[in-house]
Steps between C-alpha positions, in 0.01 A plus 500: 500500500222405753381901466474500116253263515559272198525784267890508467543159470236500227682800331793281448337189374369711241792676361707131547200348294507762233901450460404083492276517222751725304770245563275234499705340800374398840705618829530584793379801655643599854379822690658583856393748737612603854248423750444578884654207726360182481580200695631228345364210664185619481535568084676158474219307675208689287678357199352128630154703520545581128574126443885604353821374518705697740875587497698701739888657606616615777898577477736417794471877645117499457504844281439371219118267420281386256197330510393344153134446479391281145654445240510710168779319308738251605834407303620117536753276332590219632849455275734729493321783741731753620471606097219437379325691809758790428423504117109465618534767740619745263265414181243593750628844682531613096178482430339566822308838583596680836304741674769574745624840629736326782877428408543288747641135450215322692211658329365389217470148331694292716541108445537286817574134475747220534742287290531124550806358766558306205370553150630170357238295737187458414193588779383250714120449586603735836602826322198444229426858381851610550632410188856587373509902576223730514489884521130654580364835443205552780199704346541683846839576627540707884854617540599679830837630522678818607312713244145344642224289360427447155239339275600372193178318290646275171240414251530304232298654174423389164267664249180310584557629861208652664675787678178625669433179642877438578522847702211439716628148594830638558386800691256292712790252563763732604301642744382192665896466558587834620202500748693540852238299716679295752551105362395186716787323589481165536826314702627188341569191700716135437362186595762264289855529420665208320900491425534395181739197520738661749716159521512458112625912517791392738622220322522728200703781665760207618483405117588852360783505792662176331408618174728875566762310606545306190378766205623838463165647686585723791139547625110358431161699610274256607134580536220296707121553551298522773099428462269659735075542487309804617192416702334725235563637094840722573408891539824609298431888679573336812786355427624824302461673805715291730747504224536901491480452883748222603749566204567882484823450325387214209316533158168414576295356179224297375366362141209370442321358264122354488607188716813566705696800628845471549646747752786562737750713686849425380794758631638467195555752191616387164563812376373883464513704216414863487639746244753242390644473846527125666437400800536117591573318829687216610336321798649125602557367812259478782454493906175516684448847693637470899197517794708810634668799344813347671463154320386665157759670462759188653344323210512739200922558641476080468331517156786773387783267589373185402674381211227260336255802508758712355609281231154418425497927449762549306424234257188743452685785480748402248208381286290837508821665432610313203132452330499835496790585287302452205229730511612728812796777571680687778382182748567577844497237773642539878769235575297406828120432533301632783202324730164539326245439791197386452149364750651133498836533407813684411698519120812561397442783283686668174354759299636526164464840248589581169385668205321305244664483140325662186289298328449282819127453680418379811370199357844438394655544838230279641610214262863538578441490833239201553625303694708594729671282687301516834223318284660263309862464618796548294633478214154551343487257233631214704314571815129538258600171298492335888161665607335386168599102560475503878257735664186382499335863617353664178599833617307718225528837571635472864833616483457692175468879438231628571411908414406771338609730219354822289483623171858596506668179683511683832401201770627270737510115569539292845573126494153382627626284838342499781138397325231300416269366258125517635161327371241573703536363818827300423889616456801396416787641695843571314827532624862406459903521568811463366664160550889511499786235538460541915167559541298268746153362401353555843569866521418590140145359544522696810615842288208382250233540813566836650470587102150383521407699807394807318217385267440208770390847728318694191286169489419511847743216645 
C-alpha cells in the first residue's frame, strides 16, 4: 500500500463515495493490503505518536496478531449485548464496502473488544470508559499470521466527506505506522504495592465455605485486587513485550481507551470458531511450576491426583459440555485432562470441539458459555446472585471475554485473567480462585498471589 502512494486508497474512497451518495447512506469503507513485515511493537507504540487508542491480540500459540490503531466505529450496548452487538455487527458488514482480494478469516474488518463479567452491574468510577460491552473497529488494523502481514485501513464516509483530504491524512498516517525505525523503550518500574483488604478477603472465603455447606452451591470464584504505582506514566509497549516474552503459551491483550488501558495475559480460551468448527477449553485447578524438572513434574503428577483440583475441573467440564448442547454438535471431550504449563504455574487442561449448529454465531457460543465455572463457581445463577451481594471487587471486564471476530463470525475469545487496569502511572491488579467446601483461606490468598506474578513482572516488580 506504502508503494502506491495514496493513489489506491484514494481510488476507493471515490468509487465508495459515489455508491454513498446514490444510496444516500454513510459506511464504512475497509481496504486491506499485504505488506512487507512489520514489527508489531514498534506499529503498536506509533499509534500513541498518532495520539490513538490502541488495541492488540496475540493468541496462545503467537501465530495469530493484531494491532488496532484508532478507532473507526465502535458498537456498544450496555443491556442485552451478546445481541445487540451480533445484530450491530451484521447491519454493518451489509452495507460496508470491501476492497479485499484475501479470503482469509483474519483479514478484513475485524472487531476486537470485550463483554462485561457481569452485564447486570452497573460500572464503577474504576472501569469508567468501559461501559457494558464494546466492540471497536481500528482505522488501522496490522494482522500477522501464517499468510504474513496485512494492512487493513476502515474509514468511515458520508457524502460531505472530503475524500482528497481524507486520503492524504490516511496515507500520511499509515505510513508513519509502518515506518520500521527501531522504538525507544522505556522499562517500567513499582515503587508501591497495596493489598487491597487482604484480611476482609479471608474472612470472606471462610464465609462462602459456611455458606456451600448450607446452600446447594458446590463452588464460588472469588476475585481480589492488588494496587501498585509506576515511578512514571505506564509504557503499555513495555509491558506488551514482557507479556509475549514471559507468557508464550497465554492470550496476550490490551484495550484502551483515552484514559486507561486494560491489558493482560490470561492462559485461557473461551472458545474458537473457524468455519463453523469449535474449539473451547476447560482449564481449573492450579499448582505453581516446581524449581527443578524433577519437582515440576512431582507437582503437575500431585495436581493430576488431587481430588479438590479435579473436582474443581470437572465441575468445568460438565458445564462447557452441557452449555453447549444448545447451539453446538458432535462435542468431543477426553475423559481425562492433561497439564497445561505455563511461566508461573501449571493447569489442568481440557480442550473441548464440536461443530457449531446452523443458525448459531460465535456471539452465541460466547453467551452460553460466560461464565464458566472457573470464574464464577457453580451452578451459575446461584454462585453470580452471591458475587453481586458479597464481593466488593467491581470486576468489569476482568474475567470477561475478551476478542475478536470478522465479517463472517470467524474469531476467538479468552477469559481476560491474569490482568490489569492501568491509568497512567497507577494499576489495579486482578486476580482470583475458586473457593470450595474444603478450601483453606490461607492458601487460597496464597493461589491468588502467584496469579499476580505475571502482570506484577510486565510492570516491572
Amino acid at each position: 500500500m506504502i508503494e502506491t502512494k495514496g493513489i489506491k486508497i484514494e481510488g476507493v474512497l471515490q468509487t465508495a463515495l459515489e455508491q454513498i451518495q446514490n444510496n444516500k447512506t454513510p459506511t464504512l469503507v475497509s481496504i486491506t493490503e499485504k505488506i512487507n513485515k512489520v514489527d508489531i511493537l514498534s506499529f503498536f507504540h506509533k499509534g500513541k505518536k498518532l495520539a490513538k487508542e490502541r488495541s492488540f491480540w496475540s493468541n496462545a500459540d503467537q501465530n495469530v496478531c493484531f494491532v488496532g490503531i484508532g478507532n473507526a466505529y465502535t458498537i456498544k450496548a450496555e443491556k442485552n449485548p451478546y445481541n445487540i452487538v451480533k445484530k450491530e455487527w451484521s447491519k454493518l458488514m451489509e452495507r460496508t464496502i470491501l476492497d479485499n482480494k484475501y479470503t482469509y478469516a483474519n483479514t478484513g474488518p475485524i472487531a476486537i473488544g470485550g463483554f462485561p463479567f457481569d452485564e447486570e452491574k452497573e460500572t464503577c468510577e474504576l472501569w469508567d470508559g468501559f461501559e457494558g460491552s464494546q466492540f471497536r473497529i481500528p482505522e488501522y488494523m496490522l494482522t500477522v499470521d501464517e499468510h504474513g502481514c496485512f494492512l487493513t485501513i476502515n474509514i468511515w464516509l458520508d457524502q460531505q466527506s472530503d475524500i482528497e483530504n481524507l486520503a492524504a491524512i490516511l496515507y500520511d498516517e499509515s505510513s508513519q505506522l509502518l515506518d520500521s525505525a527501531f522504538i525507544e523503550s522505556e522499562n517500567n518500574q513499582i515503587v508501591f504495592e497495596h493489598e487491597v483488604n487482604p484480611h476482609e478477603w479471608k474472612n470472606l472465603v471462610r464465609e462462602v465455605t459456611n455458606y456451600i455447606e448450607t446452600y446447594p452451591v458446590e463452588k464460588i470464584v472469588l476475585a481480589r485486587e492488588l494496587q501498585v504505582e509506576l515511578r512514571n506514566p505506564c509504557n503499555i509497549t513495555d509491558v506488551l513485550h514482557q507479556l509475549l516474552t514471559n507468557q508464550p503459551n497465554s492470550y496476550v491483550f490490551a484495550w484502551e481507551t483515552d484514559v486507561a488501558c486494560f491489558i493482560g495475559a490470561s492462559p485461557e480460551r473461551l472458545v474458537h470458531v473457524k468455519d463453523n468448527q469449535i474449539l473451547s477449553t476447560c482449564l481449573a485447578g492450579t499448582a505453581p511450576r516446581g524449581e527443578t524438572s524433577e519437582e515440576d513434574i512431582r507437582i503437575g503428577q500431585a495436581l493430576l491426583n488431587d481430588e479438590k483440583n479435579r473436582e474443581e475441573h470437572q465441575i468445568v467440564v460438565n458445564m462447557i459440555r452441557d452449555s453447549l448442547q444448545s447451539c453446538a454438535r458432535n462435542v468431543d471431550i477426553p475423559d481425562v485432562p492433561i497439564i497445561y504449563p505455563l511461566q508461573n504455574l501449571q493447569h489442568l487442561f481440557t480442550p473441548v470441539r464440536a461443530e457449531i449448529r446452523f443458525g448459531c454465531t460465535l456471539l452465541e457460543v460466547v453467551k452460553k458459555l460466560h461464565p464458566t465455572p472457573a470464574l464464577s463457581g457453580f451452578p451459575q445463577k446461584e454462585s453470580l446472585n452471591f458475587l453481586r451481594k458479597h464481593e466488593k471487587l467491581e470486576r468489569g471486564w476482568y474475567g470477561a471475554p475478551i476478542g475478536w471476530f470478522d465479517s463472517n463470525f470467524n474469531g476467538e475469545f479468552a477469559v481476560a485473567i491474569r490482568s490489569g487496569l492501568i491509568k497512567r502511572e497507577k494499576a489495579s491488579l486482578f486476580a482470583g480462585c475458586g473457593i470450595v467446601k474444603d478450601s483453606n483461606p490461607d492458601m487460597e490468598y496464597e493461589e491468588t498471589k502467584i496469579k499476580f506474578t505475571p502482570m506484577l513482572e510486565a510492570l516491572g516488580g
